[in-house]
C-alpha positions in Angstrom: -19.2 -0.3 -4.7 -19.3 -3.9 -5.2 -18.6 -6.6 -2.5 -17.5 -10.0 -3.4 -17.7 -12.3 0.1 -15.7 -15.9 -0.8 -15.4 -18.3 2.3 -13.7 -21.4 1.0 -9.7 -22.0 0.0 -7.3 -19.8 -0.5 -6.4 -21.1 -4.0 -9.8 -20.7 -5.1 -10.1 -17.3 -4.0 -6.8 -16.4 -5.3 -8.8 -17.5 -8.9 -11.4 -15.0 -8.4 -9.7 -12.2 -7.9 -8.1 -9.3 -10.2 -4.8 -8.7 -11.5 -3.9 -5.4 -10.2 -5.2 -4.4 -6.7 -4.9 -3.3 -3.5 -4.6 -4.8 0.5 -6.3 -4.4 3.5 -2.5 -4.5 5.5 -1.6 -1.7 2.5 -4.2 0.2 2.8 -4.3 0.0 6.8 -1.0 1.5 7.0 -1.3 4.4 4.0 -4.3 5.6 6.3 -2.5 5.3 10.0 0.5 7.3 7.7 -1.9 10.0 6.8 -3.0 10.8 10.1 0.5 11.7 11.5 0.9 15.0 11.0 2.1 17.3 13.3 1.4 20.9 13.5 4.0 22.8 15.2 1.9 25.9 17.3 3.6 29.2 15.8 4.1 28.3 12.1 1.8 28.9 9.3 0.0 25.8 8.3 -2.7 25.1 5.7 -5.9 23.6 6.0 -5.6 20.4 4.1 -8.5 18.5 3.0 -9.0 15.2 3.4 -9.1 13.2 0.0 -10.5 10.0 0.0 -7.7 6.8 -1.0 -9.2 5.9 -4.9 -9.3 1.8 -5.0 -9.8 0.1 -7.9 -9.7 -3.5 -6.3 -9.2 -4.1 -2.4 -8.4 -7.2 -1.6 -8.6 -8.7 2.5 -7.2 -12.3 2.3 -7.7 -14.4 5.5 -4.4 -14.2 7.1 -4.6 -10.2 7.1 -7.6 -9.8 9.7 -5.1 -10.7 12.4 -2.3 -8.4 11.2 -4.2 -5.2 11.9 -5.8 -3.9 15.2 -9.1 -4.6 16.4 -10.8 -1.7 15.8 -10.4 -2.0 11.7 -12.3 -4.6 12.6 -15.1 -3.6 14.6 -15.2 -0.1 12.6 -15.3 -1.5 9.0 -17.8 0.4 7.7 -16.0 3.4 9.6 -12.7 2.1 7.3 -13.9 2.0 4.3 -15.9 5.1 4.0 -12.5 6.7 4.2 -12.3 5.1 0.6 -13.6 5.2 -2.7 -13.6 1.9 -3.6 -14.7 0.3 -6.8 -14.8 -3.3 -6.1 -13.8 -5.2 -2.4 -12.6 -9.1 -2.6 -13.0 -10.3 1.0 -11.9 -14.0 1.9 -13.2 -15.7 5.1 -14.0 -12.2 6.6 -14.7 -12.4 10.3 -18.1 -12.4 11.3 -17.9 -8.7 12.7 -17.3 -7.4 8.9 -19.4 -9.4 7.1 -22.3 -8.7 8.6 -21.1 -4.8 8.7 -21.0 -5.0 4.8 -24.6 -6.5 5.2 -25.6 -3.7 7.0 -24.5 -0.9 5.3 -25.9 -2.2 2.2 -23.5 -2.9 -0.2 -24.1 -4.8 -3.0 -22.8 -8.3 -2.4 -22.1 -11.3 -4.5 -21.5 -14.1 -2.0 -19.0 -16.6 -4.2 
């Protein structure tokens, strides 16, 4: 997994990223989905196995760290080892999740 941390404009950061990907606010809200099921006592169920979400590129942009609740924040690492994620494009990332991405030791390319 590759980190890329930008802290500067959104334009500029908007010229660094791919094509095609993914966003924190998407990604947030497939995982909160996934952990609603319900089991109803008395019917036959099946163990299902938790698969991680595949990422090609995820994408935070600033505005998004407000939309989602605190503890993607503070748990970071926790949220994206839920993931297998190829590449992750953070802009202006609070100071919680950078330094969590420091100390889980991604590889990071500070732009």
């Amino acid at each position: 997994m590759s980190s890329y941390i930008f802290y500067g404009s959104k334009v500029e950061f908007q010229k660094k990223t791919p094509k095609h990907y993914r966003t924190l606010t998407d990604l947030v809200m497939e995982l909160d989905v996934s952990k609603m099921l319900v089991q109803i006592e008395g019917q036959e169920h099946k163990e299902n196995s938790v698969e991680k979400v595949k990422v090609e590129n995820f994408v935070a942009g600033s505005q998004e760290y407000a939309g989602v609740r605190e503890h993607v924040i503070l748990n970071f690492a926790n949220f994206l080892a839920k993931m297998d994620v190829k590449n992750i494009y953070l802009h202006n990332p609070p100071l919680q999740i950078s330094e969590q991405i420091l100390l889980s030791n991604l590889v990071i390319r500070a732009k």
